[in-house]
N, CA and C atoms as an extended XYZ file, in Angstrom:
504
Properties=species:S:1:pos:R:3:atomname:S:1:resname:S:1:resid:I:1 pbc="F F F"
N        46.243       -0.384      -57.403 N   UNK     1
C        45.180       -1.105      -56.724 CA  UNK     1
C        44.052       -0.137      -56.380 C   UNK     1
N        42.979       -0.534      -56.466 N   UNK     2
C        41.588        0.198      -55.897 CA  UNK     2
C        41.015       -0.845      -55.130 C   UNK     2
N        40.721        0.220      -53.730 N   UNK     3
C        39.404       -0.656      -52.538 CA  UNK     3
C        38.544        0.428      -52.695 C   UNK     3
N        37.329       -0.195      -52.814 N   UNK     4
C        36.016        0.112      -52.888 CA  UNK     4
C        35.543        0.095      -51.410 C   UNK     4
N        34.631        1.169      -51.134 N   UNK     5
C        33.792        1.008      -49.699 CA  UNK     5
C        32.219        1.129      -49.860 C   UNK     5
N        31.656        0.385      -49.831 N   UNK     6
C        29.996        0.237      -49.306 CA  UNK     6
C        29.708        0.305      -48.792 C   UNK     6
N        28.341        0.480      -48.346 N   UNK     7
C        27.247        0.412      -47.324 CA  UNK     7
C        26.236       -0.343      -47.722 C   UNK     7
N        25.182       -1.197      -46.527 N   UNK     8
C        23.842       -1.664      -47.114 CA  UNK     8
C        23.757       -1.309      -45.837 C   UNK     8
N        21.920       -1.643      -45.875 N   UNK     9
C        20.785       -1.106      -44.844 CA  UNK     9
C        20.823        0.355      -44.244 C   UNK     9
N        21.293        0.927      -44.811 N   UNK    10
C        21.195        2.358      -44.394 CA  UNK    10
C        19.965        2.940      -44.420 C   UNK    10
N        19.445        2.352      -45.318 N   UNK    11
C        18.030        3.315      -45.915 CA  UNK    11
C        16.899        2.236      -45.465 C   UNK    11
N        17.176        0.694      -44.830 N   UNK    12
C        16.324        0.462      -44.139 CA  UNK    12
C        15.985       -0.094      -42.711 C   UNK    12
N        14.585        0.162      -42.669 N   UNK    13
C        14.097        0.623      -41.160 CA  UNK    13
C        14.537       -0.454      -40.131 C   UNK    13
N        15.670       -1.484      -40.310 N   UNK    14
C        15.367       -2.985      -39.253 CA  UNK    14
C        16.954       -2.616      -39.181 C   UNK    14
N        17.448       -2.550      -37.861 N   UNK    15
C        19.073       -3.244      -37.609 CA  UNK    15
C        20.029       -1.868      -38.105 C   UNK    15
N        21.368       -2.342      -37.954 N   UNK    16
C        22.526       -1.590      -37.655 CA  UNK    16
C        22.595       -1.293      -39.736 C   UNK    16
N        23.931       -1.490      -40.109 N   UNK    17
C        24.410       -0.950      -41.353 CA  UNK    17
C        26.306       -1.454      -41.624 C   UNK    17
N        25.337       -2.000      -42.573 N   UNK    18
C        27.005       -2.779      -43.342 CA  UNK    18
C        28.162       -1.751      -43.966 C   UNK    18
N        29.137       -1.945      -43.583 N   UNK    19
C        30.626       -1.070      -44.085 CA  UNK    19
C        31.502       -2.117      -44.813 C   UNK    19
N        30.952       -2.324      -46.298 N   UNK    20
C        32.115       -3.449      -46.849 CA  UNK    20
C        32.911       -2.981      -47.709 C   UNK    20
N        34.308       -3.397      -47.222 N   UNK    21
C        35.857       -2.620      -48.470 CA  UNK    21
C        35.943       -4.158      -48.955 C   UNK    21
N        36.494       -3.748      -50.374 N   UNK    22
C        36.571       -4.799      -51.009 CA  UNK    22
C        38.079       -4.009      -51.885 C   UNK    22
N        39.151       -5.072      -51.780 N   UNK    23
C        39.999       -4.811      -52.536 CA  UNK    23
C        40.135       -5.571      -54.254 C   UNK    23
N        39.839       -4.709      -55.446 N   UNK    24
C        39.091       -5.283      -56.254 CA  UNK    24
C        39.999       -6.320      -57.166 C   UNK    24
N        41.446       -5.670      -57.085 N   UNK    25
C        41.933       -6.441      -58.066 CA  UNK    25
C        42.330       -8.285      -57.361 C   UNK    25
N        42.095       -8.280      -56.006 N   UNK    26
C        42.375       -9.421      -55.582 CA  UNK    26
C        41.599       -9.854      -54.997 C   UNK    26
N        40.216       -9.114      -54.791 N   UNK    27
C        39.154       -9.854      -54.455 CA  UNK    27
C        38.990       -9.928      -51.959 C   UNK    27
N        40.459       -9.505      -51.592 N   UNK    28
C        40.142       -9.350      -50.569 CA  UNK    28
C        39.451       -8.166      -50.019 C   UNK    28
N        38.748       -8.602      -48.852 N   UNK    29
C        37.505       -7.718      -48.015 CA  UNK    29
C        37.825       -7.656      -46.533 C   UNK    29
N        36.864       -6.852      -46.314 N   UNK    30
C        36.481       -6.850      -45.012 CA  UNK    30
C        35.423       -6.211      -45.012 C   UNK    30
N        34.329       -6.741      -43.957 N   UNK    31
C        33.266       -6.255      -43.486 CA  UNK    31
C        32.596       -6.082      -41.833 C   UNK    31
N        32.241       -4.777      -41.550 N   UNK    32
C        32.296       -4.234      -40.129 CA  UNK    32
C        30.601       -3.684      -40.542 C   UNK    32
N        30.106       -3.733      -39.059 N   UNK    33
C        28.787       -3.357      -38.650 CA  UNK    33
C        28.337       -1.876      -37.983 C   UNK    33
N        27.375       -1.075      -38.161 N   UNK    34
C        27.341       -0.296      -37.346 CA  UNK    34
C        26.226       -0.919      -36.497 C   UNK    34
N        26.401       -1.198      -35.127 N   UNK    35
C        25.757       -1.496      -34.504 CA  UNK    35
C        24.070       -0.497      -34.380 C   UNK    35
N        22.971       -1.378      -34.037 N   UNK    36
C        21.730       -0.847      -34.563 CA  UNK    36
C        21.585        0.823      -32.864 C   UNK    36
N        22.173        0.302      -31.727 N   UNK    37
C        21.824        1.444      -30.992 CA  UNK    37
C        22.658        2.725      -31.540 C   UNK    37
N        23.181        2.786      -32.657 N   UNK    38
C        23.769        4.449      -33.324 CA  UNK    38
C        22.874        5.156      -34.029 C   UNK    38
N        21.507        3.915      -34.253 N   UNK    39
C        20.269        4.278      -34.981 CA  UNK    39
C        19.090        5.087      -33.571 C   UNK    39
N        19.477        4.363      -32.946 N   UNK    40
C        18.399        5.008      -31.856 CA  UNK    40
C        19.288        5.987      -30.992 C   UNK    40
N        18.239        6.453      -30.231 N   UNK    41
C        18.209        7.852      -29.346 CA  UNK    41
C        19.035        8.766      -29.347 C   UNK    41
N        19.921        8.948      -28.411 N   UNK    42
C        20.909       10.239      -27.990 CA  UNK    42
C        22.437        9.473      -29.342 C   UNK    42
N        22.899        8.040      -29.548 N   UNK    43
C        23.635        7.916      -30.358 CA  UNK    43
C        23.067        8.594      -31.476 C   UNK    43
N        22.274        8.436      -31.871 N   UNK    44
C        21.092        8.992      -33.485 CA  UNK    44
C        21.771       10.192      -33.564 C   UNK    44
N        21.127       11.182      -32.474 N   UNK    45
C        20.885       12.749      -32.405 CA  UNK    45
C        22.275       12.956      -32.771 C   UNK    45
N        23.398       12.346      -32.284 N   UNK    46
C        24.598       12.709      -32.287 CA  UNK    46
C        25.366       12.587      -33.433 C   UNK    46
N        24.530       11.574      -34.112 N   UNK    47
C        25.280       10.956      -35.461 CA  UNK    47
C        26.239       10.371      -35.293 C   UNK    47
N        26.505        9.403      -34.407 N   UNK    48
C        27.733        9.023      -34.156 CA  UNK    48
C        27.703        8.272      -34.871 C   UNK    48
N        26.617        6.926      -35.556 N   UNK    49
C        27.212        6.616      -36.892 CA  UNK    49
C        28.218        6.999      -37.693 C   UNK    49
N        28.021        8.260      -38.141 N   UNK    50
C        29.109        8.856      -38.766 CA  UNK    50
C        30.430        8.634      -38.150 C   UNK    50
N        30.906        8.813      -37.095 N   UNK    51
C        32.313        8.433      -36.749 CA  UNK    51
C        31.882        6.717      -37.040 C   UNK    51
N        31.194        5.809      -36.135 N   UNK    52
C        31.540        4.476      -36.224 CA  UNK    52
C        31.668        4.213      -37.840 C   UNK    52
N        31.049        4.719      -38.689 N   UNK    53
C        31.185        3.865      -40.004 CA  UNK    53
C        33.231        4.495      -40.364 C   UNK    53
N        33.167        5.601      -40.102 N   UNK    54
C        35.225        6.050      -39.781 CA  UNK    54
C        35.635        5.192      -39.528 C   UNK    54
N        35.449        4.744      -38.228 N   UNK    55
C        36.375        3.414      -37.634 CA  UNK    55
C        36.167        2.247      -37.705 C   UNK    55
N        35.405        1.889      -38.575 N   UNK    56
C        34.995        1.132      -39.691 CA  UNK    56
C        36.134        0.502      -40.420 C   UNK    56
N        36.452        1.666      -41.151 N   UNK    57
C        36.826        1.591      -42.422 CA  UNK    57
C        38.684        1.895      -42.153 C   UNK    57
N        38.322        1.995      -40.914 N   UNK    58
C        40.056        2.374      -40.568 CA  UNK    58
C        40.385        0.445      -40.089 C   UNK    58
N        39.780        0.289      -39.423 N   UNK    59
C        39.914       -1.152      -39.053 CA  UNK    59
C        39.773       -2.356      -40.594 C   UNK    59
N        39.224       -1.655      -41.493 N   UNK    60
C        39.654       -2.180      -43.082 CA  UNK    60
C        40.577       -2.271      -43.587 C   UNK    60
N        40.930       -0.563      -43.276 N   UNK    61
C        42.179       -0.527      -43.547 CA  UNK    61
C        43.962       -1.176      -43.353 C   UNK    61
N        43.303       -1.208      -41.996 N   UNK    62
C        43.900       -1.986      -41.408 CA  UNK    62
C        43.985       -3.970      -41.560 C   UNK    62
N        43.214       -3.962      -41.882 N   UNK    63
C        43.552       -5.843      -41.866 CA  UNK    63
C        43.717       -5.583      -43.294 C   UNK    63
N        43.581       -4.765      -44.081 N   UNK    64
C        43.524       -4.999      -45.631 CA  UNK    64
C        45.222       -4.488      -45.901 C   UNK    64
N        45.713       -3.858      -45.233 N   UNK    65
C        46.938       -2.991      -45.344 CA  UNK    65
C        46.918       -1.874      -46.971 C   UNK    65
N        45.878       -1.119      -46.774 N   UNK    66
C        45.806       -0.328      -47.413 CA  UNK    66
C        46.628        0.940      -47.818 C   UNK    66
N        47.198        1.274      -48.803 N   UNK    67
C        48.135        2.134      -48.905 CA  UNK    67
C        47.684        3.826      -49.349 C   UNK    67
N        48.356        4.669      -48.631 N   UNK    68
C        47.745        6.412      -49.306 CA  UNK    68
C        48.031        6.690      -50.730 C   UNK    68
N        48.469        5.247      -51.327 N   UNK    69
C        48.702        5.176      -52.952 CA  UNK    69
C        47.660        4.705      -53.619 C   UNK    69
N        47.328        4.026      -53.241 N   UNK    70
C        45.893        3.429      -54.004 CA  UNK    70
C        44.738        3.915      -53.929 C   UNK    70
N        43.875        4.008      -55.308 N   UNK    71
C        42.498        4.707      -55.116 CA  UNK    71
C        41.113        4.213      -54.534 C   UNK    71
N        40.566        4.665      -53.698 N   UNK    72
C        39.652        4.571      -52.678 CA  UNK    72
C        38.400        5.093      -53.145 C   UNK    72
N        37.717        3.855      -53.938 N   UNK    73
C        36.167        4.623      -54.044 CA  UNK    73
C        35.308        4.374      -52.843 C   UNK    73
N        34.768        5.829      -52.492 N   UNK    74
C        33.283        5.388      -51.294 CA  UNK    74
C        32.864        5.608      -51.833 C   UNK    74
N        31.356        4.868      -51.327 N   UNK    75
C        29.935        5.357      -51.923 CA  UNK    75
C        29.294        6.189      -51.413 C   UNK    75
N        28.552        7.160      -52.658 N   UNK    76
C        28.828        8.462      -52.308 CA  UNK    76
C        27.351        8.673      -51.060 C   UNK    76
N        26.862        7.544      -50.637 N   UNK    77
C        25.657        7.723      -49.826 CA  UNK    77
C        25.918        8.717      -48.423 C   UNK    77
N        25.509        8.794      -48.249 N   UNK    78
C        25.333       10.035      -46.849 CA  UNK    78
C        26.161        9.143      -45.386 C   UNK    78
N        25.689        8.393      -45.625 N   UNK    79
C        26.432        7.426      -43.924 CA  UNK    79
C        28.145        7.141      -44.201 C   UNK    79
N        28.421        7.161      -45.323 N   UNK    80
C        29.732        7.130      -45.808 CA  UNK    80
C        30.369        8.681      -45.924 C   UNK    80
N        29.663        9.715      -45.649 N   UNK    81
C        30.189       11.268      -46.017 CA  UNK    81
C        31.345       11.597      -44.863 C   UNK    81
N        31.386       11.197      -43.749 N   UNK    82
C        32.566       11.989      -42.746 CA  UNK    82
C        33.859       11.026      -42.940 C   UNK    82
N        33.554        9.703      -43.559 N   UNK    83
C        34.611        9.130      -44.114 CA  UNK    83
C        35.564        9.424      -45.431 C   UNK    83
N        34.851        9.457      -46.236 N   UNK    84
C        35.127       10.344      -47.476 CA  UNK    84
C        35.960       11.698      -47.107 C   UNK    84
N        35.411       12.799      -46.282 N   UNK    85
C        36.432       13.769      -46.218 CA  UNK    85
C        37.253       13.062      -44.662 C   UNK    85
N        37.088       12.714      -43.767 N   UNK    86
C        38.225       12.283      -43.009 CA  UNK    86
C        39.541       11.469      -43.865 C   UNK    86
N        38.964       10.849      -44.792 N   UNK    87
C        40.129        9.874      -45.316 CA  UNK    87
C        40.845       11.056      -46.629 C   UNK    87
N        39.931       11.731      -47.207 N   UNK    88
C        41.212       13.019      -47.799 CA  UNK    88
C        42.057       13.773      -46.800 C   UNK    88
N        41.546       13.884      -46.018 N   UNK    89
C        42.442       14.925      -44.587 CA  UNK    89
C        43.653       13.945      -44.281 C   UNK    89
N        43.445       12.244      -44.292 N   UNK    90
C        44.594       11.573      -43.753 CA  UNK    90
C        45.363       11.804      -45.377 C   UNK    90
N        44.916       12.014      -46.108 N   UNK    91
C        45.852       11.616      -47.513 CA  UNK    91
C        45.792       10.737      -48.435 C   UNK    91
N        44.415       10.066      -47.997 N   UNK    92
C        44.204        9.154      -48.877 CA  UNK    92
C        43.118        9.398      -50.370 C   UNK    92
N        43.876        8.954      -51.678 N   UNK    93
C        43.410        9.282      -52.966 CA  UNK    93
C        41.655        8.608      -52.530 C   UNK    93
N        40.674        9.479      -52.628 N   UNK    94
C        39.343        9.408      -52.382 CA  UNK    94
C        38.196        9.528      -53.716 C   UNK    94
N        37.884        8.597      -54.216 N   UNK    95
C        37.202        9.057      -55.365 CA  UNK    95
C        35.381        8.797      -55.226 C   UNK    95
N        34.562       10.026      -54.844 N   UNK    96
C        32.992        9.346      -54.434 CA  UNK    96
C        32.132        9.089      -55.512 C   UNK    96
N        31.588        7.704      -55.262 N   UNK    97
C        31.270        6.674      -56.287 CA  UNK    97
C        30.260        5.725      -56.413 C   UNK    97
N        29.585        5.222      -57.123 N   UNK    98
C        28.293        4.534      -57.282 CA  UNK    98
C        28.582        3.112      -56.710 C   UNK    98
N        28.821        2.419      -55.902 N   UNK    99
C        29.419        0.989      -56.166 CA  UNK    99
C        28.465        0.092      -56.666 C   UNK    99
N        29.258       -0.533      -57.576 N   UNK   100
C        27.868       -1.756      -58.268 CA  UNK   100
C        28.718       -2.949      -57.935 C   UNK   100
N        28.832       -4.226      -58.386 N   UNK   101
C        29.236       -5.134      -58.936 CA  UNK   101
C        29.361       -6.142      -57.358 C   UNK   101
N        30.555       -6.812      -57.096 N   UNK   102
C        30.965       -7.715      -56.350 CA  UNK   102
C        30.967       -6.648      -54.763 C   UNK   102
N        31.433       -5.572      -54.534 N   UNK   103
C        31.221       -4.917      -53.342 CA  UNK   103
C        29.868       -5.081      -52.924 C   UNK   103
N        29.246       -3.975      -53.555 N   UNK   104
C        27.752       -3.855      -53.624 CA  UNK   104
C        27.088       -5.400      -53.223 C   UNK   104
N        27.609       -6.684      -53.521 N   UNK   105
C        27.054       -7.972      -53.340 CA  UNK   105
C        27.024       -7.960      -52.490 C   UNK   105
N        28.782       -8.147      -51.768 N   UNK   106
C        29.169       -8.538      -50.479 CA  UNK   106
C        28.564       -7.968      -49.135 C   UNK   106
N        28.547       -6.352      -49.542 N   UNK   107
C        27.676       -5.691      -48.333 CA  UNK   107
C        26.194       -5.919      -48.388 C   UNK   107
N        25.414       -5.934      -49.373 N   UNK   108
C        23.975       -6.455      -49.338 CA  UNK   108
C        24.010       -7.993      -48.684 C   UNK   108
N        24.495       -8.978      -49.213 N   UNK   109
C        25.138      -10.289      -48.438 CA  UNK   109
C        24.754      -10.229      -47.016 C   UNK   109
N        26.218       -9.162      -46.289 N   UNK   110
C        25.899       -9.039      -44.910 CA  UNK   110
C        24.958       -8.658      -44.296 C   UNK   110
N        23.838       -7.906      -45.089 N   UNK   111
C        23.169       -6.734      -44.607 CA  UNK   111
C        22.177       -8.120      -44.171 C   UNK   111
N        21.822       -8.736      -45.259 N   UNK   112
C        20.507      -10.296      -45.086 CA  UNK   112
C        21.030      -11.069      -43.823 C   UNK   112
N        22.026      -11.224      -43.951 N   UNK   113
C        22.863      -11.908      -42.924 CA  UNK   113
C        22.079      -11.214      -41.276 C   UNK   113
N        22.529       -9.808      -41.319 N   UNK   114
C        22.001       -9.376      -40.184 CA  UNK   114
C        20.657       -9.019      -39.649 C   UNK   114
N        19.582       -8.831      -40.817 N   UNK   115
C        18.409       -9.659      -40.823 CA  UNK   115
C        18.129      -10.593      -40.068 C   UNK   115
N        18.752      -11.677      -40.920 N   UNK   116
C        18.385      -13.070      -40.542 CA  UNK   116
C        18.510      -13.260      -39.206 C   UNK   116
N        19.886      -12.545      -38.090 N   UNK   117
C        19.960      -12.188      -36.856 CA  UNK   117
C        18.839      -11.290      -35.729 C   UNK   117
N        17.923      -10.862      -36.591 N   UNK   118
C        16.899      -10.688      -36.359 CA  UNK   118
C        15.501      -11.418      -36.057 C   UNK   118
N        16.007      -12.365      -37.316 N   UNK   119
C        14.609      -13.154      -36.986 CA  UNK   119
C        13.866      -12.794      -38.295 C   UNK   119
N        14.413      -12.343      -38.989 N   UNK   120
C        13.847      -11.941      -40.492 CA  UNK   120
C        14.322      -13.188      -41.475 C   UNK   120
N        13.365      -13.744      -42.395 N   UNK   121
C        13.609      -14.713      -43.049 CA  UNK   121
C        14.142      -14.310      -44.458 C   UNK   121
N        15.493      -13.962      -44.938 N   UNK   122
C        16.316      -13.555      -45.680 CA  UNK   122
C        15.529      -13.868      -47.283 C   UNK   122
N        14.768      -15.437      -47.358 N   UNK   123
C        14.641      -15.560      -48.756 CA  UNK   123
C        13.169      -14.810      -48.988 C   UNK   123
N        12.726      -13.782      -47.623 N   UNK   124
C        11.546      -13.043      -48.551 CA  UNK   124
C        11.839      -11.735      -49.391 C   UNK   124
N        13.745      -11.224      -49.149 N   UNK   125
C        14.263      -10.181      -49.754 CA  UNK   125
C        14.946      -10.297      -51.247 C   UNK   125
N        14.775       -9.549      -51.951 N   UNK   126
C        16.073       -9.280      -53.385 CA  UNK   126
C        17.113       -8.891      -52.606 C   UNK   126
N        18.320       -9.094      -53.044 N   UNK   127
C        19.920       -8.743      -52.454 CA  UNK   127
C        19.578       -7.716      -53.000 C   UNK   127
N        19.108       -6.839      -53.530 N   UNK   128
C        18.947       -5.139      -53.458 CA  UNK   128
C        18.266       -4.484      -52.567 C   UNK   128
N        18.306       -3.328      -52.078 N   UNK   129
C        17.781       -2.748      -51.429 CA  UNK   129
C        17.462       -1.791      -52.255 C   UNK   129
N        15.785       -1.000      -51.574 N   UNK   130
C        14.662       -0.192      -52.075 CA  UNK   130
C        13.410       -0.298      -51.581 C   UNK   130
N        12.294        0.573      -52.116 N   UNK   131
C        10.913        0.254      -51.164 CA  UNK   131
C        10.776       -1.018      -51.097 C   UNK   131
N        10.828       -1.611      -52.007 N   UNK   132
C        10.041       -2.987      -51.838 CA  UNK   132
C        10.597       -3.276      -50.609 C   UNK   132
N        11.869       -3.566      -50.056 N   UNK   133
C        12.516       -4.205      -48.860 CA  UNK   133
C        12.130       -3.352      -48.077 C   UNK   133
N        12.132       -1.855      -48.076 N   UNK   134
C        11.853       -1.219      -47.031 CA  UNK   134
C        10.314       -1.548      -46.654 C   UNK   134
N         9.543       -1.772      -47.177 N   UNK   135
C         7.965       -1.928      -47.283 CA  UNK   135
C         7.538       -3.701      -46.449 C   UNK   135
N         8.550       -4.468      -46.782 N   UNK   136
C         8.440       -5.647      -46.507 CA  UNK   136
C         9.222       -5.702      -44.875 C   UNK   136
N         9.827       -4.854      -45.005 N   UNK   137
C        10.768       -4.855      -43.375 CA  UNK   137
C         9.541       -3.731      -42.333 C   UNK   137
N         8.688       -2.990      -42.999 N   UNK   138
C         8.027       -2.347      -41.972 CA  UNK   138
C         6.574       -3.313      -41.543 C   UNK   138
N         6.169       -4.083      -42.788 N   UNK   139
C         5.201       -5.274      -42.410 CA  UNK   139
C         5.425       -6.450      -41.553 C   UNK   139
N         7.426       -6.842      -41.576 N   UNK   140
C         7.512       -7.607      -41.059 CA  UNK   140
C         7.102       -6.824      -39.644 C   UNK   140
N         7.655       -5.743      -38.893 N   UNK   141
C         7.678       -5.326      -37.570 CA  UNK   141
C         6.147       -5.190      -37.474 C   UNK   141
N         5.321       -4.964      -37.971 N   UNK   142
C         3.967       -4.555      -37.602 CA  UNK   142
C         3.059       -6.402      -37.300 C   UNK   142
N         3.564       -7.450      -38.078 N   UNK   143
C         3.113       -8.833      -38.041 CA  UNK   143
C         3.245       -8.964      -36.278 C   UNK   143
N         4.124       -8.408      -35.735 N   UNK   144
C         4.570       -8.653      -34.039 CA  UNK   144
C         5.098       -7.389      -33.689 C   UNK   144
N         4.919       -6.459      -33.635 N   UNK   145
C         5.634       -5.107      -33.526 CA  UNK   145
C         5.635       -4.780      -31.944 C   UNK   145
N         5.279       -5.920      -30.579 N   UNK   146
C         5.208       -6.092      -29.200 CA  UNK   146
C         6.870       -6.516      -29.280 C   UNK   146
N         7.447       -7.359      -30.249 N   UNK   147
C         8.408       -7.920      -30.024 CA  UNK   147
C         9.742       -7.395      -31.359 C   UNK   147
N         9.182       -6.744      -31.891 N   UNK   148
C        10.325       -6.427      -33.250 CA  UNK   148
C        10.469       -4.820      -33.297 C   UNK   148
N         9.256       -4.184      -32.743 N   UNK   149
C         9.753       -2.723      -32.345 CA  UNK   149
C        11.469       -2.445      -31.790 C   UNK   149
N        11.812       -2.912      -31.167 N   UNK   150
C        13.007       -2.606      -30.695 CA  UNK   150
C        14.241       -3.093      -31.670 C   UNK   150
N        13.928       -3.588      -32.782 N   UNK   151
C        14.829       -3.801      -33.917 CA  UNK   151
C        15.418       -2.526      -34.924 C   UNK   151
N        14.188       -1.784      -34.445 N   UNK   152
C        14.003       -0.616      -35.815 CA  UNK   152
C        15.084        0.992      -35.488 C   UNK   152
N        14.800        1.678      -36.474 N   UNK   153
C        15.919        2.781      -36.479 CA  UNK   153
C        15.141        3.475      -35.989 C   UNK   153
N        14.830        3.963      -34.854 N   UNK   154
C        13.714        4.643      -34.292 CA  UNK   154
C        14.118        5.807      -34.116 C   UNK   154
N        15.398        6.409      -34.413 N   UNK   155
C        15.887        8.027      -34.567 CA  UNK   155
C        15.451        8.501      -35.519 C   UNK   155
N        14.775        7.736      -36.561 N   UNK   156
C        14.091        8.392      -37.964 CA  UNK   156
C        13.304        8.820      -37.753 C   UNK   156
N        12.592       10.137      -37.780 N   UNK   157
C        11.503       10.248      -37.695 CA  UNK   157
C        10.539       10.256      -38.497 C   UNK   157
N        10.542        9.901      -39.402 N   UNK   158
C         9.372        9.265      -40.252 CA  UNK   158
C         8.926        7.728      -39.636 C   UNK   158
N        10.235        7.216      -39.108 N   UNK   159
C         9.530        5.767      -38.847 CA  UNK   159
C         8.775        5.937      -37.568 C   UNK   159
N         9.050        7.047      -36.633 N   UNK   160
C         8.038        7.548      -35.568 CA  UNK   160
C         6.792        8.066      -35.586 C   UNK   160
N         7.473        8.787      -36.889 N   UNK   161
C         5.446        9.859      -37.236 CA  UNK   161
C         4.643        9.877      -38.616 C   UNK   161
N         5.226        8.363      -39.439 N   UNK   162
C         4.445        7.616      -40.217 CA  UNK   162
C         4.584        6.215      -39.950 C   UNK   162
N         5.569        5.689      -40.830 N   UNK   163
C         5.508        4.270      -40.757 CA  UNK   163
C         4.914        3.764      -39.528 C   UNK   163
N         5.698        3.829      -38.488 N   UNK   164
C         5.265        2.861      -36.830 CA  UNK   164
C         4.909        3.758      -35.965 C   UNK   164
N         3.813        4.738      -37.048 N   UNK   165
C         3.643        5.667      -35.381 CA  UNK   165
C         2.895        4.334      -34.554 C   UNK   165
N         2.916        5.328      -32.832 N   UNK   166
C         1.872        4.310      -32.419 CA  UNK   166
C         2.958        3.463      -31.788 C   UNK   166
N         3.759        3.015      -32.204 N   UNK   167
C         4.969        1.529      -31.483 CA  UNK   167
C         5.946        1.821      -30.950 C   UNK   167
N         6.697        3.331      -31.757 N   UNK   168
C         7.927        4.119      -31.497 CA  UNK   168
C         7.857        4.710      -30.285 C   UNK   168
């Protein structure tokens, strides 16, 4: 058996960040959030993302009943990196990996989903993420940025001292 692990919204500027395992040969999942304050301030600096997307994927593990036999692709993106070597340290076969197909869906899926919890209208996005979304998510905050500033990853500092200077 192989479970796959994803991420979406990592790379953009609105809301928390999707952690979806997908177990492939049977199609079961699970999907967990990093809540958006790990993006801002003293959580940011700390990276505690990095642990929450861990316990993430342990709580996957867990409802999925995942075994230290089966191979475990993460994706090899950066918000997924302390998972990747925490889960070789527990023993688990770790292989870092591009995810495409039905994972990759499911976590982009959630990612619109949590958008839409925003107040973002899901059918102005592609289920991919890239500038275009990132470009369309910094116009949405600037259309009302009195009231959507506080949505954003404001530990970035580019989104402080380009995109939204001025709001951050």
């Amino acid at each position: 058996m192989t479970v796959e692990v994803d991420d979406a919204g990592w790379g953009d500027p609105i809301g928390g960040c999707i952690i979806a395992l997908r177990r492939v040969e049977t199609g079961e999942s699970y999907v967990g959030e990093i809540p958006l304050r790990f993006f801002q301030g003293d959580e940011f600096k700390r990276r505690r993302y990095l642990d929450e997307a861990y316990r993430i994927v342990l709580d996957g593990f867990r409802e999925l009943k995942v075994s230290r036999s089966e191979e475990v692709k993460v994706c090899s993106g950066y918000v997924l990196s302390r998972v990747r070597a925490r889960l070789i340290e527990d023993g688990y076969r770790v292989v870092s990996s591009k995810i495409t197909g039905e994972t990759q869906i499911l976590a982009e899926e959630a990612y619109l989903m949590v958008l839409e919890r925003y107040g973002v209208d899901p059918s102005r996005f592609t289920l991919t993420s890239g500038a275009s979304r990132f470009h369309k998510l910094i116009e949405w905050v600037l259309e009302d940025p009195s009231t959507r500033v506080r949505y954003v990853k404001s530990g970035w500092k580019a989104l402080r001292e380009k995109w939204l200077k001025g709001y951050l």
